[in-house]
PLY file of the C-alpha trace (Angstrom):
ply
format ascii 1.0
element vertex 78
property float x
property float y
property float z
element edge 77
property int vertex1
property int vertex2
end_header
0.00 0.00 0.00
1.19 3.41 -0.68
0.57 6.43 1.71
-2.25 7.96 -0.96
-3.97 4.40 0.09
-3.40 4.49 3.76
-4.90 8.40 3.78
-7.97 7.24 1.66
-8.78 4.66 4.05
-7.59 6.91 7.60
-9.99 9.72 5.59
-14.18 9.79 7.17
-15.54 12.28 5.34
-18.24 12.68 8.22
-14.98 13.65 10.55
-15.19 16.95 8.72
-18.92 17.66 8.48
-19.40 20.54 11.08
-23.06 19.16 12.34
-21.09 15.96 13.66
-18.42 18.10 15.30
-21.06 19.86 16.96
-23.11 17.32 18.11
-19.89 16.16 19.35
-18.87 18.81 21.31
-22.55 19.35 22.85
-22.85 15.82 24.29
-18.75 16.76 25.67
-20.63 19.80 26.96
-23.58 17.81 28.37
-21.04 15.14 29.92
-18.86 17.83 31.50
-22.00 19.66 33.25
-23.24 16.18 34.65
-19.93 15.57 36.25
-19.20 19.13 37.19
-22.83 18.68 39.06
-21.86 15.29 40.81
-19.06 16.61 42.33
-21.27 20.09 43.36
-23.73 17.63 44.79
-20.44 15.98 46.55
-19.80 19.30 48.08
-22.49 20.33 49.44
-23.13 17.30 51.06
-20.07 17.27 52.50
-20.46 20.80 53.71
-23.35 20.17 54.94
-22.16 17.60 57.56
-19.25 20.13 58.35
-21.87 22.34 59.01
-23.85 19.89 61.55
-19.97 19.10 63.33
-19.80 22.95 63.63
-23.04 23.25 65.06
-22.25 20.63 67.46
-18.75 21.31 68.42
-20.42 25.29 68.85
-23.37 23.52 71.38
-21.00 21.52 73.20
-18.65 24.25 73.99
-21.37 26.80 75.18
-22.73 23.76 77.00
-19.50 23.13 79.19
-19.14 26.73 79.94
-22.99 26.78 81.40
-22.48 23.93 83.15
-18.90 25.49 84.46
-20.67 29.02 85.51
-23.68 26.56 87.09
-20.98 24.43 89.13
-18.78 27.77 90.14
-22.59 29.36 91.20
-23.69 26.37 93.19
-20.22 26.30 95.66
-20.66 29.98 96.48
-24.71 29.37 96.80
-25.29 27.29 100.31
0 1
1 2
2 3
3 4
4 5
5 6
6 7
7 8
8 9
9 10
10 11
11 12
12 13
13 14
14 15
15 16
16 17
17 18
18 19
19 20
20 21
21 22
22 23
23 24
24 25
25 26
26 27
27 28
28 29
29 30
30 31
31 32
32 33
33 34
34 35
35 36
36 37
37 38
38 39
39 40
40 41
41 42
42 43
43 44
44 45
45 46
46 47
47 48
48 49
49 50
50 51
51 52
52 53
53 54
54 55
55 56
56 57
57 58
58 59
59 60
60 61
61 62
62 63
63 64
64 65
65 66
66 67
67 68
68 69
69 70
70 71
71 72
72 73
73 74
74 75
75 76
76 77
């Protein structure tokens, strides 16, 4: 075979037709945006339980200094 022969057979003329590379490059569009939302969703999930930890860790902390004021109240209190 000779390289005009290789080309002709390497050659899709559809490759070239513009409505095919656009179609292409919408579902690559579509594909990215799913993804891009899946790791969004991933996020926000995962800031959301940060969130509830923060909440907690806030609770706890005003919760131990209550019960710290309570404890220093009830020793001076007879």
């Amino acid at each position: 075979m000779t390289d005009t022969q290789d080309f002709r057979l390497a050659y899709d003329p559809k490759m070239f037709d513009p409505a095919v590379r656009i179609e292409a490059n919408e579902r690559l569009a579509a594909l990215q945006f799913e993804m891009l939302n899946t790791r969004l969703d991933r996020i926000e999930e995962a800031m959301e339980r940060l969130e509830k930890r923060l909440w907690l860790t806030v609770f706890g902390v005003a919760a131990a200094i209550l019960t710290q004021a309570f404890q220093s109240f009830m020793t001076v209190t007879p």
